[in-house]
TORGUNU-65677 format. One record per residue (C-alpha): x, y, z; residue in three letters; residue number from 1. Coordinates in nm, 3 decimals. Layout:
xx|yy|zz|code|pos
X|Y|Z|ala|NUM
...
***
This chain:
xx|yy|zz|code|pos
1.196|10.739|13.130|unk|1
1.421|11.021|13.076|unk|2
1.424|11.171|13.389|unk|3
1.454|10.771|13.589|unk|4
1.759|10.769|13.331|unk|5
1.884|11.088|13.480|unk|6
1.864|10.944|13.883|unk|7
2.056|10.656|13.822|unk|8
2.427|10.719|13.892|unk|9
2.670|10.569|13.641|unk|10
2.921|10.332|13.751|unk|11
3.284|10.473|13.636|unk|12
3.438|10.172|13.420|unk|13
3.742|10.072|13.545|unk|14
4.054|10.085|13.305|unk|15
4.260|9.733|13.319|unk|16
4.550|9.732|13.517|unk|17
4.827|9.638|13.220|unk|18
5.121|9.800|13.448|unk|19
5.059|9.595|13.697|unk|20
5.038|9.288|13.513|unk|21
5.356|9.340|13.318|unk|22
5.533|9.362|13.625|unk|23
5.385|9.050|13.766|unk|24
5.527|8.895|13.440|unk|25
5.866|9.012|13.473|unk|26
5.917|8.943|13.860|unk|27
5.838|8.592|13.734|unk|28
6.024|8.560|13.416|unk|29
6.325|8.691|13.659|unk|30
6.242|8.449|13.925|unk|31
6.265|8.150|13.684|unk|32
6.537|8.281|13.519|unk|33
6.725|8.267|13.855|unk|34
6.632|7.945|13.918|unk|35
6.742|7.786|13.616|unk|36
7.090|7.976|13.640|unk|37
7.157|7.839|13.986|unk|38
7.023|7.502|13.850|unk|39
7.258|7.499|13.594|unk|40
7.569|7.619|13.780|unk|41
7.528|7.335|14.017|unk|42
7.460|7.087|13.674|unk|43
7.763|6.928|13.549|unk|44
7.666|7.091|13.194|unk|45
7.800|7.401|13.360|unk|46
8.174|7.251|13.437|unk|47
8.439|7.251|13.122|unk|48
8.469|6.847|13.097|unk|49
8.727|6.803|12.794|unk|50
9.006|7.051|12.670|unk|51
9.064|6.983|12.311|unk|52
9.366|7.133|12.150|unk|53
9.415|7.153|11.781|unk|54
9.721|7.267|11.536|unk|55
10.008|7.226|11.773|unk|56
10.376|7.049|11.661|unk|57
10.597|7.191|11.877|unk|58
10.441|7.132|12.203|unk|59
10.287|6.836|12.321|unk|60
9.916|6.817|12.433|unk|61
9.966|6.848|12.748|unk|62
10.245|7.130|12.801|unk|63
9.991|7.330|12.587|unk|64
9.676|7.233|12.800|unk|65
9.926|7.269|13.160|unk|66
10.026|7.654|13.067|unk|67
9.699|7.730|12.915|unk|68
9.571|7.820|13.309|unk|69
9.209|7.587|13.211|unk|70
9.168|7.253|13.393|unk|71
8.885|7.005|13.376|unk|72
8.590|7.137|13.647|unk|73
8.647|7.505|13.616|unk|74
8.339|7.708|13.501|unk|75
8.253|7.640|13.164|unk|76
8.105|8.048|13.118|unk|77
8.453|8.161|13.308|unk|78
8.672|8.061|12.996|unk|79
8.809|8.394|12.870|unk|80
9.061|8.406|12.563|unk|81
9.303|8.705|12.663|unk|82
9.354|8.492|12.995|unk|83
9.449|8.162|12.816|unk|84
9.669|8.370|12.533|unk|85
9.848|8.515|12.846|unk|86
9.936|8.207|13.028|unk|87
10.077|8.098|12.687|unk|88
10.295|8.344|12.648|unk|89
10.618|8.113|12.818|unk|90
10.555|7.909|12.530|unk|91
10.723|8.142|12.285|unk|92
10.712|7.931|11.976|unk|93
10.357|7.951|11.998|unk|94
10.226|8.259|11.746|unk|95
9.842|8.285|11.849|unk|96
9.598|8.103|12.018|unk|97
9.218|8.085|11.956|unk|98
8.892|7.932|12.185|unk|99
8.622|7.763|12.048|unk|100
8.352|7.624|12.280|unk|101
8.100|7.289|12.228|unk|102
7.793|7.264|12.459|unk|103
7.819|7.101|12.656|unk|104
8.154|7.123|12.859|unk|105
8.410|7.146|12.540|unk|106
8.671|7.407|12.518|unk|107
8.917|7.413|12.181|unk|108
9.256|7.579|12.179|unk|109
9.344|7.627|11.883|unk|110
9.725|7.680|11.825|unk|111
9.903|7.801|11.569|unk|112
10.307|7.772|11.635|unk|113
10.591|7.970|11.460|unk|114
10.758|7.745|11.154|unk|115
11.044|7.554|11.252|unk|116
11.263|7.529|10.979|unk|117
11.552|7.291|11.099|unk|118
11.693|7.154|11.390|unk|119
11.968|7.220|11.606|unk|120
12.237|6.973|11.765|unk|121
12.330|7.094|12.140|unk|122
12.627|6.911|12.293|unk|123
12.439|6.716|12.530|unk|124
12.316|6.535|12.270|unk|125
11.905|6.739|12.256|unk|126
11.776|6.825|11.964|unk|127
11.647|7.145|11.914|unk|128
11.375|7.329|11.685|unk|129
11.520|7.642|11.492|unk|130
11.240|7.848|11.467|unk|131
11.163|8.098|11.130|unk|132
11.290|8.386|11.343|unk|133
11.582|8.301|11.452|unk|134
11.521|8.178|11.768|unk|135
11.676|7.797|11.897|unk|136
11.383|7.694|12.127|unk|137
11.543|7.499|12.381|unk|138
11.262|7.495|12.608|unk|139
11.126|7.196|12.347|unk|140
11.389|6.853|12.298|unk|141
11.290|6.666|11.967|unk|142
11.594|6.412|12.027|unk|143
11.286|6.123|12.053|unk|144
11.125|6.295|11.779|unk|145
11.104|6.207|11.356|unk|146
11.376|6.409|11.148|unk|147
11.177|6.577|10.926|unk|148
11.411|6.914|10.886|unk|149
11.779|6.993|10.805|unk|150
12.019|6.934|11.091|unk|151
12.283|7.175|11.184|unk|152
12.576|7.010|11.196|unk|153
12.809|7.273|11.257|unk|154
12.755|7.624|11.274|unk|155
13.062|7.875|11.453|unk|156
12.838|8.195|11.432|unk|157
12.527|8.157|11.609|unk|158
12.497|8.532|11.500|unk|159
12.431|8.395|11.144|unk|160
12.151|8.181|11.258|unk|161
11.828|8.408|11.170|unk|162
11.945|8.461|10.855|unk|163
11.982|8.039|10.772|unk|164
11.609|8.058|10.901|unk|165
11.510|8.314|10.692|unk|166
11.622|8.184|10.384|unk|167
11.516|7.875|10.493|unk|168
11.163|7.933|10.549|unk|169
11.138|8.085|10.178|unk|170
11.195|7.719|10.078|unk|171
10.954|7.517|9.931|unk|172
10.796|7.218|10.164|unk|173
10.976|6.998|9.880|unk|174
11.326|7.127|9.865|unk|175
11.344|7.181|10.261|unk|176
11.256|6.787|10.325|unk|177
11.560|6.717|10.096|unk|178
11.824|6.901|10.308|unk|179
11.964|6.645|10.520|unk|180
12.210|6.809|10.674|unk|181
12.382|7.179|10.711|unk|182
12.682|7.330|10.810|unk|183
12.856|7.726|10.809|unk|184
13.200|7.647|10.632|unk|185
13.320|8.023|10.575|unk|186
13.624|8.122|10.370|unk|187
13.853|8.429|10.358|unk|188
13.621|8.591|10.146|unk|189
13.286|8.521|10.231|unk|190
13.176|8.466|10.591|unk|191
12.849|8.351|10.488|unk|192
12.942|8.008|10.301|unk|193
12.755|7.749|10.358|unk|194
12.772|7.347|10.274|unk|195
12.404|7.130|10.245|unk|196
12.414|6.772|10.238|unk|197
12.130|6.657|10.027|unk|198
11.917|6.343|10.087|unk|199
11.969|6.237|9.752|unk|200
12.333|6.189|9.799|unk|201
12.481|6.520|9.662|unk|202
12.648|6.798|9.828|unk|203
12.546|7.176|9.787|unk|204
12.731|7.471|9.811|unk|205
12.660|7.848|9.829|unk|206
12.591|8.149|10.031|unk|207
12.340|8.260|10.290|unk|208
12.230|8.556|10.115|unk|209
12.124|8.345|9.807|unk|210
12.010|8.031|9.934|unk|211
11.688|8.081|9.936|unk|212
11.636|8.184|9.552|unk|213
11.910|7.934|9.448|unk|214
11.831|7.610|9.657|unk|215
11.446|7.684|9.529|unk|216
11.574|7.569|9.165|unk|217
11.752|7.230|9.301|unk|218
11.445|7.000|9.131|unk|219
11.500|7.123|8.843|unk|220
11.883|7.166|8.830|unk|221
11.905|6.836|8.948|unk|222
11.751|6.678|8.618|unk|223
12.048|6.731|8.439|unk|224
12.239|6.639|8.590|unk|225
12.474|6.274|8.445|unk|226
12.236|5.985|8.519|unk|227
12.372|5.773|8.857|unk|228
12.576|6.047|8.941|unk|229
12.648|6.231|9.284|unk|230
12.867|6.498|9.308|unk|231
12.989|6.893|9.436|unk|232
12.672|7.114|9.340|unk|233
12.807|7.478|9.384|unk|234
12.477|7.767|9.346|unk|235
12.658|8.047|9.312|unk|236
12.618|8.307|9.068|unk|237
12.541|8.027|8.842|unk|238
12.487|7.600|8.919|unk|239
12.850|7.412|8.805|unk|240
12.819|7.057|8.914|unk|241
13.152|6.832|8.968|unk|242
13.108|6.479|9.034|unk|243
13.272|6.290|9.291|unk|244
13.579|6.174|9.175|unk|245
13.652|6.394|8.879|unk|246
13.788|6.712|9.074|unk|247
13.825|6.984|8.777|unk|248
13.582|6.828|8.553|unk|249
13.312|7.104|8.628|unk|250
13.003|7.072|8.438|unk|251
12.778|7.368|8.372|unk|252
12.431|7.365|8.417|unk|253
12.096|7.577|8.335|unk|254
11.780|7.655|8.551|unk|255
11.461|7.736|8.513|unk|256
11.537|8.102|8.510|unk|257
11.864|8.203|8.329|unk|258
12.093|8.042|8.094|unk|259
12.416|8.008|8.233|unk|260
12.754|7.960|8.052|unk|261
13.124|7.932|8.157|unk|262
13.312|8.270|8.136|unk|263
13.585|8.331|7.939|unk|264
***
């Protein structure tokens, strides 16, 4: 038996062909991959179908969605954020814009705007959005819209103009939807005067360079004021109130801050 054993040839097993299959495998994974790309290309699930746009005040809706470069249709995957932010950039009272997508066919823009911190009166009658920088935009008319900040009624120095906004935009939400109305009314001495007309009925007066820490104490100034009475509020180097009608009957007041009394 040993030596039959020793005749027969052996047969050479043959070692499965895994390279071959895994290559089958992948042509075919890459086939269908293919497929469903070009499938969903031609799909409607591929095409941006609604541009939503969130946090905007300043522009409308559509301005924002008209500049943005994106229209209904386009290529849902060709939506790129440094190309939208760039065809924003005309729209300089915007400060940054963001993109958001929903499956399927939703792009967000989401806006956020520079503060406007009161409004500005142009002789033909617009209405313009003074911006926390300085900046009149008067690319934007809010003559149709609400009057929800201080209007400038008179200003001679448009110079002066970023500081109003800065001090204005270190307001509180509260004391800035009081001002109704403001106006530059410099003196001899101080080019910087200013005069607020208060919603409330009373009129303010003080300084550029300390409006913004004065104003800020009005609420509570304004308590103690004489019950039913309106008046001259001057927020100086200290609050002295005079009532309408009794010019050189200043009354001092206190704030929150500092006890103030009448020099000597």
């Amino acid at each position: 038996m040993a030596v039959i054993e020793e005749r027969i040839p052996q047969v050479k097993q043959q070692r499965p062909r895994k390279r071959g299959n895994r290559k089958l495998v992948f042509l075919l994974l890459f086939f269908f991959l293919t497929v469903l790309i070009i499938v969903f290309i031609r799909s409607p699930y591929s095409k941006v179908q609604e541009i939503q746009v969130f946090g905007n005040d300043i522009y409308s809706t559509e301005q924002i969605i008209q500049n943005s470069g994106l229209t209904k249709d386009m290529q849902f995957l060709n939506v790129w954020e440094g190309s939208v932010q760039s065809s924003l950039k005309p729209l300089t009272g915007i400060k940054e814009v963001t993109i958001s997508r929903s499956f399927p066919g939703v792009i967000m823009l989401h806006v956020t705007e520079i503060k406007r911190v009161a409004f500005w009166n142009g002789q033909d009658g617009a209405r313009y959005p003074l911006l926390e920088t300085g900046v009149v935009l008067k690319e934007v008319n809010f003559a149709d819209r609400v009057v929800d900040r201080p209007l400038i009624s008179s200003w001679a120095s448009p110079e002066q103009l970023p500081n109003l906004a800065k001090s204005l935009s270190k307001l509180t939400p509260s004391v800035l939807g009081e001002i109704s109305d403001i106006a530059l009314t410099p003196t001899i001495y101080d080019k910087q005067r200013v005069t607020l007309y208060m919603r409330d009925g009373n009129e303010v007066r003080s300084v550029l360079y300390k409006l913004d820490k004065m104003l800020n104490w009005y609420p509570s100034i304004v308590k103690e004021l004489p019950a039913n009475s309106k008046g001259v509020l001057s927020l100086f180097e200290q609050p002295w109130f005079v009532p309408y009608g009794a010019a050189g009957s200043a009354i001092p007041l206190t704030n929150g801050e500092e006890q103030t009394q009448k020099p000597q």
